[in-house]
NUZA-427134 format. One line per 8 residues: number of its first residue (from 1); for each residue x negated, y, z negated of C-alpha. Coordinates in steps of 0.1 Angstrom, whole numbers, plus 5000, padded with zeros to 4 digits. Layout:
! residues N
NUM	X,Y,Z ~ ...
***
This chain:
! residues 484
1	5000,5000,5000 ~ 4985,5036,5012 ~ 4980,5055,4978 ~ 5000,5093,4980 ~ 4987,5121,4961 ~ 5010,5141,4943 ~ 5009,5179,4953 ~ 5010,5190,4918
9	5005,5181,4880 ~ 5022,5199,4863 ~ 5039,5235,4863 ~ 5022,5253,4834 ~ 4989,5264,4834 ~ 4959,5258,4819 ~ 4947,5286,4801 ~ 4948,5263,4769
17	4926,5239,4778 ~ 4899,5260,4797 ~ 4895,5275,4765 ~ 4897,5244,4745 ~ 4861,5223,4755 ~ 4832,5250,4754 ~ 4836,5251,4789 ~ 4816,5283,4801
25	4803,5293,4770 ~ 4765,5302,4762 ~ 4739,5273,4759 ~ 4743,5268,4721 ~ 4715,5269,4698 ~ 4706,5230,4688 ~ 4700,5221,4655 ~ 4672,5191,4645
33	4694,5170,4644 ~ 4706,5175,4679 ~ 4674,5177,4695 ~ 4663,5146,4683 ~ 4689,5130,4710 ~ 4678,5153,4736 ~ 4652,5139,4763 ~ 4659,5170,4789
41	4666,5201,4782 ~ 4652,5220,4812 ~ 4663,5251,4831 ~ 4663,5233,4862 ~ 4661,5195,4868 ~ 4660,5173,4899 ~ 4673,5135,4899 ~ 4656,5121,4930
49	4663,5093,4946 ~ 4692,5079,4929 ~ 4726,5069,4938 ~ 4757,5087,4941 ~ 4788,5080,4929 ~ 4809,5113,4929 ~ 4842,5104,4911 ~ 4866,5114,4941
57	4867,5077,4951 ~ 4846,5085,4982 ~ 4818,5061,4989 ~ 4786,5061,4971 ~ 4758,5075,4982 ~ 4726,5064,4983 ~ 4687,5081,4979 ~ 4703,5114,4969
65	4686,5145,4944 ~ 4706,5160,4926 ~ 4699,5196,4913 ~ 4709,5211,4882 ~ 4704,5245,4872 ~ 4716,5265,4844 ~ 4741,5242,4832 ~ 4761,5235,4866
73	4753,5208,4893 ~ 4735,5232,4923 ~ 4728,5210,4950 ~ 4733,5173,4958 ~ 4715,5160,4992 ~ 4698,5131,5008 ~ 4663,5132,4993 ~ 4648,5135,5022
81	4660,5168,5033 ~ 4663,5179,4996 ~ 4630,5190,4979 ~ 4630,5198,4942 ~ 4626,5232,4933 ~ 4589,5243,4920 ~ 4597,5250,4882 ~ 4621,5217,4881
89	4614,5193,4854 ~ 4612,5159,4885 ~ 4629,5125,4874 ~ 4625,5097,4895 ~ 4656,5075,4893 ~ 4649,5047,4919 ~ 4672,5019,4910 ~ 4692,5038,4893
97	4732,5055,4901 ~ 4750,5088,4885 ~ 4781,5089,4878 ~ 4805,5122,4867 ~ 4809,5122,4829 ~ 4836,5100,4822 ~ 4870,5114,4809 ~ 4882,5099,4774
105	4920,5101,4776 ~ 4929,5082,4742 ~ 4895,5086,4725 ~ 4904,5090,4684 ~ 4884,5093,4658 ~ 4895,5071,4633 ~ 4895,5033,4632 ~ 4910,5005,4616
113	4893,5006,4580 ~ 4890,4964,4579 ~ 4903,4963,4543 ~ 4931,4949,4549 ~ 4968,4949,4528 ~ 4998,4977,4527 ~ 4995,5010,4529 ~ 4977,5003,4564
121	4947,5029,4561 ~ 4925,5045,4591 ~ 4891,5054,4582 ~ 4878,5088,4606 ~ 4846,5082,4622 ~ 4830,5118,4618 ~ 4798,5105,4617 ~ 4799,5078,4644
129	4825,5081,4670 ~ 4808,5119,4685 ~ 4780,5102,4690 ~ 4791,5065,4702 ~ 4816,5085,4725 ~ 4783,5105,4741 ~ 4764,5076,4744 ~ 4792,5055,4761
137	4789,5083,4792 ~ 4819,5104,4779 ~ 4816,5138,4779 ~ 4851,5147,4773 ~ 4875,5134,4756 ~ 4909,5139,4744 ~ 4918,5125,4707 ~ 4957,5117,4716
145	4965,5119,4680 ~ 4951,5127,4648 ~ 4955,5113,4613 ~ 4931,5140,4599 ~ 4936,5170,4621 ~ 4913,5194,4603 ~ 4886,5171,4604 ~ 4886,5169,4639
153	4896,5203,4647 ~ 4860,5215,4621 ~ 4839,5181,4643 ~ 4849,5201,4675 ~ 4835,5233,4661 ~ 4802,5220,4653 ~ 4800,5199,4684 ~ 4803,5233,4700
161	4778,5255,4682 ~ 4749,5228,4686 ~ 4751,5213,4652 ~ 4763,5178,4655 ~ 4759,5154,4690 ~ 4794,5145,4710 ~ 4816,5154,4740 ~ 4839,5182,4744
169	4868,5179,4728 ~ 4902,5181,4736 ~ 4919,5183,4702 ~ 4955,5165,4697 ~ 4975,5177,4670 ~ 4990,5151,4639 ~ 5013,5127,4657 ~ 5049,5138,4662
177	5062,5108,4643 ~ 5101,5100,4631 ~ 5113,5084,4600 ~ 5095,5051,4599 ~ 5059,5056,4600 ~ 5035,5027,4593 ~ 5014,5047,4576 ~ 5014,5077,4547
185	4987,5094,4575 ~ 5013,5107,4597 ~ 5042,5132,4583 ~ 5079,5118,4592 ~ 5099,5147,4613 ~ 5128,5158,4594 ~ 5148,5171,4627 ~ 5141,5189,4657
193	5136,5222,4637 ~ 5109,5203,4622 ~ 5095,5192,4652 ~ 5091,5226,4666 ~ 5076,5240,4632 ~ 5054,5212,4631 ~ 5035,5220,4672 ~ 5037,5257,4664
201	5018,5257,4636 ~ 4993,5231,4643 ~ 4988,5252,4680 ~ 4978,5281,4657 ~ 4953,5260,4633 ~ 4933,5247,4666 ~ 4951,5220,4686 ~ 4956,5222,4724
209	4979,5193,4729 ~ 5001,5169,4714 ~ 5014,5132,4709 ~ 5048,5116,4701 ~ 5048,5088,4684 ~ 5073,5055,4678 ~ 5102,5068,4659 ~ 5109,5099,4669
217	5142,5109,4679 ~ 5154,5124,4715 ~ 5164,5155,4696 ~ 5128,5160,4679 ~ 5108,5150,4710 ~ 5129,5169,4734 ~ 5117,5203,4705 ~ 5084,5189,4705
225	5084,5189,4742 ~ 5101,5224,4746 ~ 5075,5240,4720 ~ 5045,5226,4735 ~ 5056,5242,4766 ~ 5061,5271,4755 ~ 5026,5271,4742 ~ 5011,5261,4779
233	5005,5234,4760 ~ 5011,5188,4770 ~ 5025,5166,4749 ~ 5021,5127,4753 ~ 5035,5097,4735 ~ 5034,5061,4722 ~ 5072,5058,4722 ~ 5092,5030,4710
241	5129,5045,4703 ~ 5128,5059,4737 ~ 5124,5045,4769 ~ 5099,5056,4798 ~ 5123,5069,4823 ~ 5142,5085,4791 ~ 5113,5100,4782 ~ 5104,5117,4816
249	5141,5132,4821 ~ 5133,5150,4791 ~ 5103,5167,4803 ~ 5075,5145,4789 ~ 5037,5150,4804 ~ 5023,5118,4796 ~ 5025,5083,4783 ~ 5004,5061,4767
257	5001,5022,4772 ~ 5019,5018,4798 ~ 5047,4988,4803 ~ 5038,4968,4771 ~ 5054,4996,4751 ~ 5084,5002,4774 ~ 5114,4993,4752 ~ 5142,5004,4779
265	5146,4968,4792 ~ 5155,4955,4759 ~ 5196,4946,4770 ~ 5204,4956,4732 ~ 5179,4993,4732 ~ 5202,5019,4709 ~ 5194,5052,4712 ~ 5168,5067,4689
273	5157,5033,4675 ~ 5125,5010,4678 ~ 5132,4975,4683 ~ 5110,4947,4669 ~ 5079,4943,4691 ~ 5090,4907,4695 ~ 5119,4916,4715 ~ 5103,4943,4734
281	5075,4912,4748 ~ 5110,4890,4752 ~ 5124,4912,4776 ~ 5093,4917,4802 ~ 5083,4886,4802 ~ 5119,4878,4819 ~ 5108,4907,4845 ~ 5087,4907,4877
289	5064,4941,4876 ~ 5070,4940,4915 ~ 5111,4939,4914 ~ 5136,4970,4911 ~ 5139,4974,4874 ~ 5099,4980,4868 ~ 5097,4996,4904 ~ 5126,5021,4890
297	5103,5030,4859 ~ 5076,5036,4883 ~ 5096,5055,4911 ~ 5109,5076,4880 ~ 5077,5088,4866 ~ 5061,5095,4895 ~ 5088,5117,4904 ~ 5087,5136,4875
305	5054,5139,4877 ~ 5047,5117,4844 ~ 5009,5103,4837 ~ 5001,5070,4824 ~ 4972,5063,4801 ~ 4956,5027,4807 ~ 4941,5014,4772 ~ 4935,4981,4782
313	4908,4973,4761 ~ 4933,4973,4726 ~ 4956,4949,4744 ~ 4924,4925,4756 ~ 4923,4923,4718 ~ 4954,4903,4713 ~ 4948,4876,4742 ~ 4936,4849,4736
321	4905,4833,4750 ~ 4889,4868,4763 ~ 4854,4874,4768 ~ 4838,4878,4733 ~ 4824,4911,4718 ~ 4789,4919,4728 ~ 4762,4918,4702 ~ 4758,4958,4708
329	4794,4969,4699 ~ 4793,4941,4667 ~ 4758,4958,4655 ~ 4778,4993,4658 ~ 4803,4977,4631 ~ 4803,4979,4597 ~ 4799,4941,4583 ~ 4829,4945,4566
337	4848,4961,4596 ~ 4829,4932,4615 ~ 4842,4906,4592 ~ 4876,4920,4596 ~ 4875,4921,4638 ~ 4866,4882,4638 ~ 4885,4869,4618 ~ 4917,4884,4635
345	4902,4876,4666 ~ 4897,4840,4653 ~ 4931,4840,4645 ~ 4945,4851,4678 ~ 4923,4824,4694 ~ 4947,4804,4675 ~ 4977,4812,4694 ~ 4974,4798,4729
353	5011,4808,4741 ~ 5007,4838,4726 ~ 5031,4861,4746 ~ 4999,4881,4752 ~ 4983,4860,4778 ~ 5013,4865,4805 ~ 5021,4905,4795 ~ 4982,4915,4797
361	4982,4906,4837 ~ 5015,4924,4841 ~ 5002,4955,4823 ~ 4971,4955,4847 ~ 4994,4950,4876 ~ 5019,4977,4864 ~ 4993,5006,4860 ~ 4977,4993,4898
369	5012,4997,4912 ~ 5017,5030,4895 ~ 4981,5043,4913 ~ 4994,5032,4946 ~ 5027,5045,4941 ~ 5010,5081,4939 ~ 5011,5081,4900 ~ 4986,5096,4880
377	4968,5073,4860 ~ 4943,5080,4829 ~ 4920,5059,4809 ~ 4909,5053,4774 ~ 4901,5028,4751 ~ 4922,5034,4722 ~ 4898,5024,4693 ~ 4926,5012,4669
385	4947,4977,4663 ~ 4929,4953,4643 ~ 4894,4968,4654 ~ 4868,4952,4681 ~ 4877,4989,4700 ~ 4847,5008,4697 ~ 4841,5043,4708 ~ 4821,5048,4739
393	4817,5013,4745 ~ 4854,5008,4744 ~ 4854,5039,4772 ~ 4830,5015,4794 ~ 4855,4982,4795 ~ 4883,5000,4798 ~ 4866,5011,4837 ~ 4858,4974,4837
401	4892,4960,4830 ~ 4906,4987,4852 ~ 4882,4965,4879 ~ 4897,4933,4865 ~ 4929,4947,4876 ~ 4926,4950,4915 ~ 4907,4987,4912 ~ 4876,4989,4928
409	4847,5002,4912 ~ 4849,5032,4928 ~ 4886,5033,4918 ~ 4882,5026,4884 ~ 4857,5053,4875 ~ 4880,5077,4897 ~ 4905,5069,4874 ~ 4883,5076,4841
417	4867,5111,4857 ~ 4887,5130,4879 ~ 4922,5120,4871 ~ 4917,5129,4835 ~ 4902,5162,4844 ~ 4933,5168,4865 ~ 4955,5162,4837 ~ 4934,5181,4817
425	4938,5207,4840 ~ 4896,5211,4843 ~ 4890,5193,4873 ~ 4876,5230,4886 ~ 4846,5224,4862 ~ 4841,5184,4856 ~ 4857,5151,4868 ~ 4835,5149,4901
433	4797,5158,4909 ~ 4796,5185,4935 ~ 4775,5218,4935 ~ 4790,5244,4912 ~ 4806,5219,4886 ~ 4795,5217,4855 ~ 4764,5196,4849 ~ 4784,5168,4832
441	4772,5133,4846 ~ 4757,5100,4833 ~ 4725,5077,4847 ~ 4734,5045,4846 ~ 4701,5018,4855 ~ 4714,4997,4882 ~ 4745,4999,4904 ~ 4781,4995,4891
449	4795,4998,4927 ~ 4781,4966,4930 ~ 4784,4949,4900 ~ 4808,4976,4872 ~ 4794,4958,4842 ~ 4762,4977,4850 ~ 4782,5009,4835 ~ 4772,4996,4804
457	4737,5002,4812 ~ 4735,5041,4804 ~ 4701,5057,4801 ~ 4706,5094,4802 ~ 4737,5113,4793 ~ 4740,5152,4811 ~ 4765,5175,4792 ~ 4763,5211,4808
465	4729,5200,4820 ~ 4709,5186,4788 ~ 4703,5154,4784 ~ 4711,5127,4760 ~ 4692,5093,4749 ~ 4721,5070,4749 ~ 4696,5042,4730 ~ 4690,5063,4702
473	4726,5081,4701 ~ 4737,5043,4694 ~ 4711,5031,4673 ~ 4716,5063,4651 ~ 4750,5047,4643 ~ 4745,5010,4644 ~ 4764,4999,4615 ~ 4786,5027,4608
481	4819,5019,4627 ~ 4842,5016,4600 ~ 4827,5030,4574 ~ 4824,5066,4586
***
């Protein structure tokens, strides 16, 4: 099927988010402890000989030199006809392939704490996730919710003035949740007048977006919507109590997970309410992603010009028999996050019929049919359920499972660069390389075009031009996931 590109996003602007990331803003001053990540941090830098990968979906290109100057790509040219500048600092990357800076599109800071019990408890990752996230090759990122709002709002601040490593940040207020949170970390909205109080006042503390969340009523999100608007501001959401084509009519922006939260094919959905996950799974797995009900959804969204956020790597979690953890993202871990992770994973090895094992291909097949169908598709890991997630390297398996899916590897890291920026409304500045964008890109050894498990292989990571040591950005944290 011929993919169609939709003319437009969305019909408010963008003035939030432009001023959100410290897109534009003077080089800051690094602290110590930021420049003992940094490996470049040149006026002007060439990348000769390397591949191209450019993040519109074109072709990649090979034996190019990049140019960067002042923050911002300047040139990119066959190497041949495209000599390095005399004060550039000269890298020769034979062998090895750049990519834009990927786009995090559900990239949170918290995690599951591994302890176990009721309340269910996240732990933030203040410490680990800004740098885990840089090292993974993303160099923006959305937080698409926030159980400590403050915390991320202050982590974006100091990201920004130099002081602590990490991405950009695009900073999701607390989630827009109804009566019947899971957790005491999200507030329950008493009514739509709550709703609206709740996005107005977080707007004003620091946050550029916002997310709906399971039990929220049509009255509250249909506020929350109509605020955030107002404010030139998106709202997403992990719904439950209302369906996706529901969900769009009311003017939503974006929503996360795709089909394997859909409740509107439950025969018995009642308006407002969250039905047992159980029954949810029941009623898609008597569906065929390809026939008129799911084709509907998709038709619908598209239409209203809805995005949908891929986070395959938290359902991978729940199906049986998948590949195991690398010994990387399980040295990252806290040992008793660690402990946690494998024995729920041991447990879902356990459960061979799990319903799991037949909705994980239809989720994959829903969000490749969505891409053709001219939808807008994002990516992130989502770095929560029973832990195994990890930030950065969750980023990077989410492009591979995107592959796994029927993208190809151009595709996938289409879909996790330029898409987001569009829906971030900065795909002027980052998303793709070409001269005048932002300096934002990753080196990757080897060629993931080829083989897309070679995006875990990051050496350098550029954000507005200065580069990063992956190695030691992830060794710094080794152990820490979890625990701060």
């Amino acid at each position: 099927m011929r993919r169609l590109r939709l003319p437009a996003l969305l019909a408010f602007t963008a003035s939030a988010f432009m001023s959100t990331p410290a897109f534009g803003q003077a080089k800051p001053s690094f602290s110590p402890l930021v420049q003992s990540f940094i490996t470049v941090d040149s006026p002007v830098v060439a990348l000769e000989h390397v591949a191209v990968i450019d993040g519109t979906g074109a072709p990649p290109r090979s034996d190019q030199t990049i140019i960067l100057s002042g923050g911002k790509i300047e040139t990119i040219g066959d190497a041949a006809s495209t000599p390095a500048p005399a004060d550039a600092k000269v890298l020769d990357l034979s062998g090895d392939t750049v990519i834009p800076g990927l786009v995090g599109m559900h990239d949170h800071f918290f995690y599951p704490d591994g302890g176990g019990g009721y309340p269910i408890l996240y732990s933030e990752l203040g410490y680990s996730a800004p740098r885990l996230y840089l090292a993974g090759g993303v160099t923006t990122l959305r937080t698409t919710g926030s159980i400590e709002p403050y915390t991320d709002i202050e982590l974006k601040k100091l990201v920004d003035a130099g002081r602590l490593p990490g991405p950009h940040m695009v900073i999701t207020g607390p989630y827009l949740e109804g009566a019947g949170a899971y957790t005491p970390q999200m507030h329950q909205l008493q009514d739509a007048a709550d709703a609206r109080r709740t996005v107005a006042y977080w707007a004003a503390e620091g946050a550029t977006t916002f997310k709906a969340y399971m039990h929220i009523t049509r009255a509250e999100l249909s506020a929350a919507i109509a605020e955030a608007h107002s404010l030139h501001m998106t709202l997403t959401g992990h719904l439950c109590s209302i369906g996706f084509r529901e969900a769009a009519q009311l003017g939503i922006d974006n929503l996360e997970h795709g089909l394997l939260v859909d409740t509107e094919f439950d025969p018995g959905k009642q308006p407002d309410v969250c039905p047992p996950q159980p029954v949810t799974a029941k009623a898609l797995l008597g569906l065929d992603v390809g026939g008129p009900q799911i084709r509907r959804t998709i038709e619908t969204l598209v239409a209203h010009h809805v995005a949908v956020t891929s986070t395959l790597p938290v359902f991978e979690t729940f199906v049986p028999n998948r590949p195991p953890l690398e010994p990387r993202v399980l040295e990252a871990m806290a040992p008793q996050a660690r402990i946690s992770y494998l024995t729920n994973r041991a447990m879902v090895a356990e459960r061979p019929n799990d319903p799991y094992a037949k909705l994980f291909p239809m989720e994959e097949q829903f969000e490749h049919e969505f891409y053709e169908a001219g939808g807008l598709l994002l990516a992130g890991p989502d770095p929560t359920g029973y832990g195994g997630v990890v930030p950065g390297f969750g980023d990077q398996r989410e492009v591979e499972l995107l592959v796994e899916a029927g993208f190809t590897p151009v595709e996938a890291i289409h879909v996790a660069t330029e898409d987001g920026a569009k829906f971030l409304r900065l795909d002027d500045r980052i998303g793709t390389l070409a001269p005048g964008k932002d300096a934002d890109l990753v080196v990757i050894h080897g060629d993931p075009a080829k083989n897309i498990a070679e995006i875990e292989n990051v050496v350098t990571v550029f954000k507005d031009g200065v580069g990063y040591d992956s190695v030691k950005l992830i060794a710094s944290a080794r152990g820490r996931v979890g625990l701060d």
